[in-house]
C-alpha positions in Angstrom: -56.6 3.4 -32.7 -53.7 3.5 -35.6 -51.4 0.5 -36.9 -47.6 0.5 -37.0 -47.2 -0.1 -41.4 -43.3 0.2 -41.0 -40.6 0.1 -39.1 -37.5 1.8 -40.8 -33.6 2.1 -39.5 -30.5 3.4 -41.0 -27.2 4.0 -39.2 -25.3 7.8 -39.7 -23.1 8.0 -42.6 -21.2 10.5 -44.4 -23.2 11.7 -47.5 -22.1 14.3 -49.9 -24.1 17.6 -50.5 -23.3 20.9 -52.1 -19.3 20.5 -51.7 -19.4 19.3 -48.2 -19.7 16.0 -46.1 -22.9 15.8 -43.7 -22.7 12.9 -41.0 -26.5 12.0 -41.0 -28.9 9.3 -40.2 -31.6 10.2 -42.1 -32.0 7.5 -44.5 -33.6 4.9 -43.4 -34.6 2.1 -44.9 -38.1 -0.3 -43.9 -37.1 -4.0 -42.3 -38.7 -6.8 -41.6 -40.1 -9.2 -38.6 -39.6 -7.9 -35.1 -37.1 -5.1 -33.9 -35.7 -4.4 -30.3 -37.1 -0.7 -29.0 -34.2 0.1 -26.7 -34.3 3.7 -24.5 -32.3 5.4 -27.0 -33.2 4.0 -30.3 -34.2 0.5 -32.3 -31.7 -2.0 -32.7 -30.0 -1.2 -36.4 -30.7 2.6 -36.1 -28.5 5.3 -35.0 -28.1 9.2 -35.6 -25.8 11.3 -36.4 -26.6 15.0 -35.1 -27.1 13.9 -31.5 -27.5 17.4 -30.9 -30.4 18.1 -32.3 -31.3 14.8 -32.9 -31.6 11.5 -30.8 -31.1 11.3 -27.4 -33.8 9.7 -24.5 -36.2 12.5 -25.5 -36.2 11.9 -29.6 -35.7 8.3 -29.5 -38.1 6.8 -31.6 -39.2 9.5 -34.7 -42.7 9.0 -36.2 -44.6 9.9 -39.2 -47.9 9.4 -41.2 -48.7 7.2 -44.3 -51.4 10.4 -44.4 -48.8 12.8 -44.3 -47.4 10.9 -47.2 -50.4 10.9 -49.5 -50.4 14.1 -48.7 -46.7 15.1 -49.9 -47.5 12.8 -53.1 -50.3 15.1 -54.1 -48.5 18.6 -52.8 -45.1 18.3 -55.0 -46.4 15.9 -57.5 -44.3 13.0 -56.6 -45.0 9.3 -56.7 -41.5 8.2 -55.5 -42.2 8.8 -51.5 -42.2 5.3 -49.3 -41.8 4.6 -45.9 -38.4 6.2 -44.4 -38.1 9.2 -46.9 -38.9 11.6 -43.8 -36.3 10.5 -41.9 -39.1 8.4 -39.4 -38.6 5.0 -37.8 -42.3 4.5 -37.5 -44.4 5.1 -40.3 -48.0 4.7 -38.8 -51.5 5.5 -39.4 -54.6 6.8 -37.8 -52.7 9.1 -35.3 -52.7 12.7 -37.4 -50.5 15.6 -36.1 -53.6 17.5 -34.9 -55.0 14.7 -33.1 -52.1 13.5 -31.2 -50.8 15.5 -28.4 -47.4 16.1 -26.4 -47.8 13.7 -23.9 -49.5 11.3 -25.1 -48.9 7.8 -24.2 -49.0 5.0 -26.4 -48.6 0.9 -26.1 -47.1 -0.5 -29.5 -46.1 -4.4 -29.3 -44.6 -4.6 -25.9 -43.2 -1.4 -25.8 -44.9 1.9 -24.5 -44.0 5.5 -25.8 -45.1 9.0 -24.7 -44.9 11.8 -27.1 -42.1 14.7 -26.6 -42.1 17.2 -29.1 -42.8 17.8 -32.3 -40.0 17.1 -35.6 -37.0 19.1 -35.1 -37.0 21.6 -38.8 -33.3 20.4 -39.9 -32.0 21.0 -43.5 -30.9 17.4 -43.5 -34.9 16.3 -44.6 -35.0 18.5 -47.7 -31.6 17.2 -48.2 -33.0 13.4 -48.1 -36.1 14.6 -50.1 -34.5 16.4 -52.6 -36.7 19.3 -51.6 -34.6 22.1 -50.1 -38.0 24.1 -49.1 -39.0 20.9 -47.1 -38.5 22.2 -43.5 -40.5 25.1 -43.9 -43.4 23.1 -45.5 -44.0 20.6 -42.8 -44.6 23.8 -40.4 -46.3 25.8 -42.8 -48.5 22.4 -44.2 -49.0 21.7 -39.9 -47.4 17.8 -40.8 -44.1 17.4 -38.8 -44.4 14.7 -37.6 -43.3 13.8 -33.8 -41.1 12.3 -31.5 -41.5 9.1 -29.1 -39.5 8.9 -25.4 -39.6 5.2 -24.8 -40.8 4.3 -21.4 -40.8 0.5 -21.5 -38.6 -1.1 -23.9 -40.1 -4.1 -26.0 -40.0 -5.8 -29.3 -42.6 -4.4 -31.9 -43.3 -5.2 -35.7 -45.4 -3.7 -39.0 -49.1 -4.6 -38.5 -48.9 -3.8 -34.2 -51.8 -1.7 -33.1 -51.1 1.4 -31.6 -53.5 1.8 -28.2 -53.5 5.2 -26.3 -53.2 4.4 -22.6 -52.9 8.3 -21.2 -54.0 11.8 -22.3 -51.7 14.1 -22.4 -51.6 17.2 -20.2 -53.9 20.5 -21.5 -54.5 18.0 -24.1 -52.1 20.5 -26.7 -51.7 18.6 -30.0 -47.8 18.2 -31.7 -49.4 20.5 -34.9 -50.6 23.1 -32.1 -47.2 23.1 -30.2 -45.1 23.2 -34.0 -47.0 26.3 -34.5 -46.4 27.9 -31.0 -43.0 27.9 -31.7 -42.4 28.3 -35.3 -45.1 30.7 -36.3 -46.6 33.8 -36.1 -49.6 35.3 -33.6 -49.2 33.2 -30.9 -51.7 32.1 -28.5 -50.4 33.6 -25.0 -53.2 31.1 -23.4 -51.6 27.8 -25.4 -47.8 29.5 -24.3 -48.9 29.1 -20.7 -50.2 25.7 -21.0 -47.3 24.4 -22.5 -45.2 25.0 -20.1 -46.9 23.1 -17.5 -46.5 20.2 -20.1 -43.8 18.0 -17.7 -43.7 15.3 -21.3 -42.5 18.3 -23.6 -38.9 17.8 -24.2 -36.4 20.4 -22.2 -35.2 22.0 -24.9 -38.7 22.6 -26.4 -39.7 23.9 -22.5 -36.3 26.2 -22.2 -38.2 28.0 -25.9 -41.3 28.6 -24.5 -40.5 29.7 -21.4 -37.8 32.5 -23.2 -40.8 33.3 -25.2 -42.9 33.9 -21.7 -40.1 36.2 -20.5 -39.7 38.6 -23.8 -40.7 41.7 -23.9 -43.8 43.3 -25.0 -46.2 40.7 -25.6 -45.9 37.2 -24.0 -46.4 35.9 -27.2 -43.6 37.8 -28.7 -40.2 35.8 -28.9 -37.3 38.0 -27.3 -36.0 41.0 -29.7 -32.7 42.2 -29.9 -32.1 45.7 -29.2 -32.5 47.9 -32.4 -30.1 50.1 -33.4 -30.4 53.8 -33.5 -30.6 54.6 -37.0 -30.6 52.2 -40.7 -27.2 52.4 -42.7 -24.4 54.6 -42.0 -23.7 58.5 -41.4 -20.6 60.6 -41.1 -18.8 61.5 -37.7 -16.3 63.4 -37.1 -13.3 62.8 -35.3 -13.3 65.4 -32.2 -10.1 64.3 -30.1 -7.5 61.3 -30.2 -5.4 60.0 -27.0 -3.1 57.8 -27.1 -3.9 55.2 -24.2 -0.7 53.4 -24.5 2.3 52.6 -26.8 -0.3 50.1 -28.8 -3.8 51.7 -28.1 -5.2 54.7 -29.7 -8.3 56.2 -28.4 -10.7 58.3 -31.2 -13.6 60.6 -30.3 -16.0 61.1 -32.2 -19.2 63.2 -32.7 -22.9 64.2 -34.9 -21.5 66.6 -38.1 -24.0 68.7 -36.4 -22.8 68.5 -32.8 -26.1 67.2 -31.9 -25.8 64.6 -29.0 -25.3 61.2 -30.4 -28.1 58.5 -29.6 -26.6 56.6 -26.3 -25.6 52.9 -26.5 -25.8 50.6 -24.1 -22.9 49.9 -22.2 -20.7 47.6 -23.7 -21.9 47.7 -27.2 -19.7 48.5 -30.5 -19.2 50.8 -32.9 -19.2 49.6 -37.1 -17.4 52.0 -39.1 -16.4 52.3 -42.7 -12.9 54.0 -43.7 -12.8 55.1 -47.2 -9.0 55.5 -47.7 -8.3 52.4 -45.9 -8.7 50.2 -48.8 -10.6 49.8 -51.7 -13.2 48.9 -51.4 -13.6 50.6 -48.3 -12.9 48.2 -45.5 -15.7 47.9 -42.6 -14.4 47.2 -39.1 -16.2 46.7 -35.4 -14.8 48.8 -32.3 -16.1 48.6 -28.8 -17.5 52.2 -27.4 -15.0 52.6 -24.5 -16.4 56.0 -23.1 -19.2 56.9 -21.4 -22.6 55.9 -22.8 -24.5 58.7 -21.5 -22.0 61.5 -23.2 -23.2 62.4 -26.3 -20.6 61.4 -28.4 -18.4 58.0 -29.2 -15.4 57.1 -28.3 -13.5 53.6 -29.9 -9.9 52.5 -28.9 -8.0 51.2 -31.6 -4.9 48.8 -30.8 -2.5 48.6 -33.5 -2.1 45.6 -35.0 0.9 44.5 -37.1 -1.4 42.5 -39.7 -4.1 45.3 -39.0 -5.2 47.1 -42.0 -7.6 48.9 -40.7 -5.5 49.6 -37.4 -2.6 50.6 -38.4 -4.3 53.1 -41.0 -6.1 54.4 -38.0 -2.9 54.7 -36.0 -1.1 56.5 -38.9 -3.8 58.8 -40.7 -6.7 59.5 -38.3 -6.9 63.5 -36.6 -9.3 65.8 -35.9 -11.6 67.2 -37.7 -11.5 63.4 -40.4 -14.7 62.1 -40.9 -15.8 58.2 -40.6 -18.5 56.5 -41.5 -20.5 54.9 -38.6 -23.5 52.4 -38.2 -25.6 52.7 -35.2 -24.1 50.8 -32.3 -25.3 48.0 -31.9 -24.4 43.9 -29.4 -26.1 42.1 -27.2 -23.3 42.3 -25.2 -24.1 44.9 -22.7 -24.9 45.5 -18.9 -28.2 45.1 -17.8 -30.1 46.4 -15.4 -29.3 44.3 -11.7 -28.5 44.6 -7.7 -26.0 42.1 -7.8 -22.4 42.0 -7.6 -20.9 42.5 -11.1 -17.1 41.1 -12.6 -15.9 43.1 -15.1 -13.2 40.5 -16.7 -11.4 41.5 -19.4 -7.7 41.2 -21.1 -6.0 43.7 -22.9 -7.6 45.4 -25.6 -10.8 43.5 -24.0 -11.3 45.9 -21.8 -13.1 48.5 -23.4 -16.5 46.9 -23.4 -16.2 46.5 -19.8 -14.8 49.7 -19.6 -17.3 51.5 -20.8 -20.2 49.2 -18.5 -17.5 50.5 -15.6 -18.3 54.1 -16.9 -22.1 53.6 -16.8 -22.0 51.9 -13.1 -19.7 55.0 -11.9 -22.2 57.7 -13.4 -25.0 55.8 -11.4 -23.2 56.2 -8.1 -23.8 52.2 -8.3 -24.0 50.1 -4.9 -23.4 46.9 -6.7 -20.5 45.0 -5.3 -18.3 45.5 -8.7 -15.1 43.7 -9.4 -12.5 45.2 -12.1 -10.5 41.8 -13.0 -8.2 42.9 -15.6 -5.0 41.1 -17.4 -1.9 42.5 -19.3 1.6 41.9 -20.1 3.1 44.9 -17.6 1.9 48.0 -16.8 3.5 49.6 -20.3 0.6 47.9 -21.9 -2.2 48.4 -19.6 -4.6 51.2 -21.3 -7.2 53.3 -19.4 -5.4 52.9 -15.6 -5.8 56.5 -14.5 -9.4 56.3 -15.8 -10.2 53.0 -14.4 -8.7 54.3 -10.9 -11.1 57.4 -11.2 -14.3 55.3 -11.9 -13.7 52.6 -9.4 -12.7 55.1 -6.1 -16.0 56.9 -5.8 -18.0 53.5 -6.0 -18.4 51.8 -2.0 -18.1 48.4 -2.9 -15.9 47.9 -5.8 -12.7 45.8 -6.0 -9.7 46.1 -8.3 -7.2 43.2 -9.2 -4.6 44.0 -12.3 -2.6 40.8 -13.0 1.0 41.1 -15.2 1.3 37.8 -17.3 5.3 38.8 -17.3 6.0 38.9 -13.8 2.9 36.7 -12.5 1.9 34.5 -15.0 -1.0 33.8 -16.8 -4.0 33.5 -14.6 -5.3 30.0 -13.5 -8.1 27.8 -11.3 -6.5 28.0 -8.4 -5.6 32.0 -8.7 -9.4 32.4 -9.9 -10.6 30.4 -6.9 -8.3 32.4 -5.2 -10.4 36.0 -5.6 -13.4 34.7 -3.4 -16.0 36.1 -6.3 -19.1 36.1 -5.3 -21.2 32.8 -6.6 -24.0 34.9 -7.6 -22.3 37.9 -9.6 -23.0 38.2 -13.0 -20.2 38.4 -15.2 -19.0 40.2 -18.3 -16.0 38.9 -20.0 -14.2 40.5 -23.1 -10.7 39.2 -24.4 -8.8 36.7 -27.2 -10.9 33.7 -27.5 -8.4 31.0 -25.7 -8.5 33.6 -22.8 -12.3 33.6 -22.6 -12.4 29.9 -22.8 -10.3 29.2 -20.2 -11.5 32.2 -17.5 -15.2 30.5 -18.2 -14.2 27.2 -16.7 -12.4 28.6 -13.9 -15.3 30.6 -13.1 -17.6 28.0 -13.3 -15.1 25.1 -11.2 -14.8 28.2 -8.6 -18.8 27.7 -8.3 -20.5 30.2 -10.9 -23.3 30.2 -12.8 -22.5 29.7 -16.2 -25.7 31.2 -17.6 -24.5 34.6 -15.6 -20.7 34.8 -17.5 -21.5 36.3 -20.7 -18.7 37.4 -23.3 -17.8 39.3 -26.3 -16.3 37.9 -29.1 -14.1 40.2 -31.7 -14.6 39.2 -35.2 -16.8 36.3 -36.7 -19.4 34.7 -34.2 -18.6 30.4 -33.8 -20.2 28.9 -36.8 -23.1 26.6 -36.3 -23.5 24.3 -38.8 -24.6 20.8 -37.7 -24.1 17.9 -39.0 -21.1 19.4 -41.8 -17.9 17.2 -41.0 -15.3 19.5 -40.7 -12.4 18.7 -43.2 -9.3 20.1 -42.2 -8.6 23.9 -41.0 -11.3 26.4 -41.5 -9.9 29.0 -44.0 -9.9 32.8 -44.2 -12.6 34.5 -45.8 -11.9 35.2 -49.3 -13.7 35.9 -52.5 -15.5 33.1 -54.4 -14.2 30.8 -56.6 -15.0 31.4 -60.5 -16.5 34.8 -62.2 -17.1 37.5 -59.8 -20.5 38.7 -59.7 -22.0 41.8 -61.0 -24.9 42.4 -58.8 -24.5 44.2 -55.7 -21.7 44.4 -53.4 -22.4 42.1 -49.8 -19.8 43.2 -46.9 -19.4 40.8 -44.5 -18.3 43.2 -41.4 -17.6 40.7 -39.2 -15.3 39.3 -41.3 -13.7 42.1 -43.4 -14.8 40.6 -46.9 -16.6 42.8 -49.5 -17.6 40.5 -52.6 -20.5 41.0 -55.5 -23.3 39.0 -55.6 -24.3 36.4 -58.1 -28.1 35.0 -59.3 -26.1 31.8 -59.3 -26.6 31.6 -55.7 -29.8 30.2 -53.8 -29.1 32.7 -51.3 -26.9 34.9 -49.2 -26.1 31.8 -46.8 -24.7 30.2 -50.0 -22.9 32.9 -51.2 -21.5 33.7 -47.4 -20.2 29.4 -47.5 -18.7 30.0 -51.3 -16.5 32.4 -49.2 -15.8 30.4 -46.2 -17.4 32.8 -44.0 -18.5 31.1 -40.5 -22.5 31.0 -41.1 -25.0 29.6 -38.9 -28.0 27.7 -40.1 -30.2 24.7 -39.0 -33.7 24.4 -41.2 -31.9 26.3 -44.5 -35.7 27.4 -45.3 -36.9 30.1 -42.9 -38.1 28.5 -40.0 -35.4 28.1 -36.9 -33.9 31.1 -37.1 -30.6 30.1 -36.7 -29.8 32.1 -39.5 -30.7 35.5 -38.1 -28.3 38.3 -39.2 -28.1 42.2 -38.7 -28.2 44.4 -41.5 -25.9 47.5 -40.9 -27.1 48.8 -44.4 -29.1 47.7 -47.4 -32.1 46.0 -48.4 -32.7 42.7 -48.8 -35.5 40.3 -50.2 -36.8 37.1 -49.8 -37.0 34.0 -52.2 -38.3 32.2 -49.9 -40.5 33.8 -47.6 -39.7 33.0 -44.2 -42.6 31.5 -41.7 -42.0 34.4 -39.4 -40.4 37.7 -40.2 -37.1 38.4 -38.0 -38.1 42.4 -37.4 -37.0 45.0 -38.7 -33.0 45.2 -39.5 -32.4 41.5 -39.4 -32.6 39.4 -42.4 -32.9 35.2 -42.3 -30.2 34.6 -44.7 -30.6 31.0 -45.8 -33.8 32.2 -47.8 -32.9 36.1 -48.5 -30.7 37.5 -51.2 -30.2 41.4 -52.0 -31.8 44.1 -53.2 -29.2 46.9 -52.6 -25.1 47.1 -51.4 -25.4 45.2 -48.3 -24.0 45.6 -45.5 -24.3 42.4 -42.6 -22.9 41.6 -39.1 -21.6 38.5 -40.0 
């Protein structure tokens, strides 16, 4: 049996941290006498991440005084008290390898049942002073856990806590931390856990994924790794122009060897030395057959474009460009299904080339070619497209003209009659893709079947930062320039030096204002995760699991080489 010592609150406010402003409720505070246990939190206590934080599942969050003797011990420290983890209820007697994901528990007049374990946010090395903090409480097996509350009740420091149900498969929150967040996985605990109805769904939706990965079933899902490591020339075979705006550019091996296939709707990274200086790195969608032996990109010239309009003006046969493996995890997979191809102008040559790959397979799929531009001068690839789609027996072709028809709505997506269960594949300016995602989805879709591709810099995911006005472009950092090696940013066309002076390439990617993605900021979540086109890397922290080979977990890396990322 354990003892409630504290019950600790604390309402989200905005606290400064390394330039920026972080809505968070992680300081908490210990109060006296009784406290209110409602269904989503105490009475005084609030958060301010609900996405990752809060909610019916991670109402009420717990922690040891044992975990805390612990922590005094382990960094030296004799300033921790009840609160400093972020918890509500600092308890005793109930250790993270005792108590287990669905566990119930009566506490005053309240009653609980154990979710899942701590979520591994930034925001408790932040608290704690400790940025390594996240990855310690997984590697130390002490997260701490969640409560659901399933009878609401007053309770107060000094309650006893009473287990009054075992939890299913009896898997303990330090056991369950570890099945997701660390390595060699037990595929018999990955089973079990599963059939855990307690574990929160968002815990459930990660193990199952982990179930349905390839290779082992304790492997979490892989990306698909790219043909070769850094760059090599190709040479330009063959341009076309597709239409007034879009150039076409062939390419092939220096030694005419077949080039290793991509998978259909994958891109291209290529370097152009005599684009800029230093030489600029851009990201073209293969638009050509997969299965040919050689590349082909389509280039539409952009008035801003530097890359573009060098392209447009200097590329012929016989130049030579510099090209990473191809590489997205935006491509057609293997299905019976009815496919929609969706794309709008320049977005089509993703699709395209998936339209390519389903003609060369004599494909029975019922395949639709939905396509947008402003009038038949601008449409590229129409005589192709009319080619691949003929020979196929159940495809469908619809071309809509934004000048003479409009821009495309939910009533003329309803319209088409698309087949609820179709998987989709949808390429185009973001506002497009946005809007074609809820029409699909009002005209009964499954959202988890559109998937899209998304030129440029992925959505950054940074929760909990309070955005302060409009993002900016990426740019060089403020202050001295570095004089270590050069980081490229590919996805966002920014080439800068690195500095000691950063605790990492995730810093040194915010000093720029490049959109990053990050969660635990210690090598844990993997939020982080990021490609590397070319370079080495290595890691001042080392991260809890290594991300595979060509990936690099930036938050905790920093280079060793010129580096080149997909970010």
């Amino acid at each position: 049996m354990g003892r409630l010592v504290s019950i600790n609150v604390g309402m989200p406010k905005d606290v400064q941290w390394r330039g920026k402003t972080v809505f968070t409720g992680i300081w908490k505070t210990p109060v006296q006498g009784p406290v209110m246990v409602r269904r989503l939190n105490l009475d005084g206590d609030g958060q301010g991440d609900l996405g990752g934080h809060g909610g019916e599942q991670r109402a009420v969050m717990v922690y040891q005084v044992e975990s805390y003797e612990f922590w005094r011990t382990y960094l030296g420290r004799d300033d921790l008290g009840p609160g400093q983890f972020g918890e509500n209820f600092t308890i005793t007697g109930l250790g993270d390898d005792e108590v287990c994901i669905g566990d119930r528990y009566r506490i005053g007049e309240a009653e609980f049942e154990v979710t899942q374990p701590r979520v591994t946010c930034f925001r408790v090395g932040m608290r704690l002073g400790e940025p390594k903090m996240p990855n310690l409480l997984v590697s130390q097996h002490r997260p701490g856990f969640y409560f659901r509350v399933i009878s609401e009740g007053t309770v107060r420091a000094g309650d006893d806590i009473v287990r009054t149900r075992r939890g299913r498969h009896e898997l303990s929150v330090a056991d369950v931390d570890a099945l997701l967040y660390l390595p060699n996985r037990n595929d018999e605990q990955l089973r079990k856990v599963v059939d855990v109805a307690a574990l929160s769904p968002g815990w459930q939706q990660s193990f199952r994924d982990m179930l349905a990965g390839p290779g082992s079933a304790a492997a979490p899902p892989i990306g698909v790794e790219p043909s070769w490591a850094g760059f090599r020339p190709l040479r330009v075979t063959q341009i076309h122009r597709e239409s007034p705006q879009v150039l076409s550019i062939r390419l092939e091996s220096e030694d005419r060897a077949a080039l290793p296939p991509p998978l259909p709707g994958q891109y291209l990274p290529v370097r152009l030395a005599g684009a800029g200086e230093p030489a600029p790195l851009r990201s073209y969608s293969l638009s050509g057959d997969p299965a040919a032996g050689e590349y082909r990109i389509s280039v539409k010239r952009e008035d801003h474009g530097l890359v573009s309009r060098w392209l447009h003006a200097h590329i012929q046969p016989g130049s030579v460009i510099e090209a990473a493996a191809p590489r997205g995890d935006f491509y057609l997979t293997e299905d019976n299904g009815p496919v929609v191809l969706f794309s709008a102008g320049i977005g089509a040559t993703p699709v395209l080339a998936m339209l390519h790959a389903l003609s060369a397979a004599g494909s029975g799929r019922d395949v639709w070619w939905l396509h947008t531009s402003r009038n038949p001068e601008t449409e590229p690839f129409a005589t192709e497209v009319t080619a691949l789609i003929d020979p196929l027996p159940h495809a469908h072709r619809r071309v809509f003209y934004t000048e003479t028809q409009g821009r495309l709505d939910q009533e003329s997506i309803a319209a088409l009659g698309l087949p609820p269960e179709a998987t989709v594949y949808l390429c185009g300016p973001t506002q497009f893709m946005a809007d074609i995602r809820e029409y699909l989805a009002a005209a009964g879709l499954d959202p988890a079947r559109i998937h899209s591709e998304l030129f440029g810099a992925l959505p950054a995911i940074n929760p909990g930062v309070v955005e302060t006005g409009e993002r900016r472009t990426p740019h060089p950092p403020d202050g001295t320039p570095g004089a270590g090696p050069s980081i490229s940013f590919a996805r966002s066309g920014l080439t800068v030096n690195w500095s000691p002076d950063y605790a990492s390439i995730l810093d040194l990617a915010e000093a720029c204002d490049v959109p990053t993605r990050f969660a635990c900021r210690s090598g844990v979540c993997h939020v982080c995760v990021t490609g590397i086109v070319s370079g080495t890397t290595t890691y001042l922290q080392p991260p809890l699991e290594d991300p595979g080979e060509g990936k690099v977990l930036i938050c905790s890396a920093a280079p060793c080489s010129d580096l080149v990322l997909d970010l």
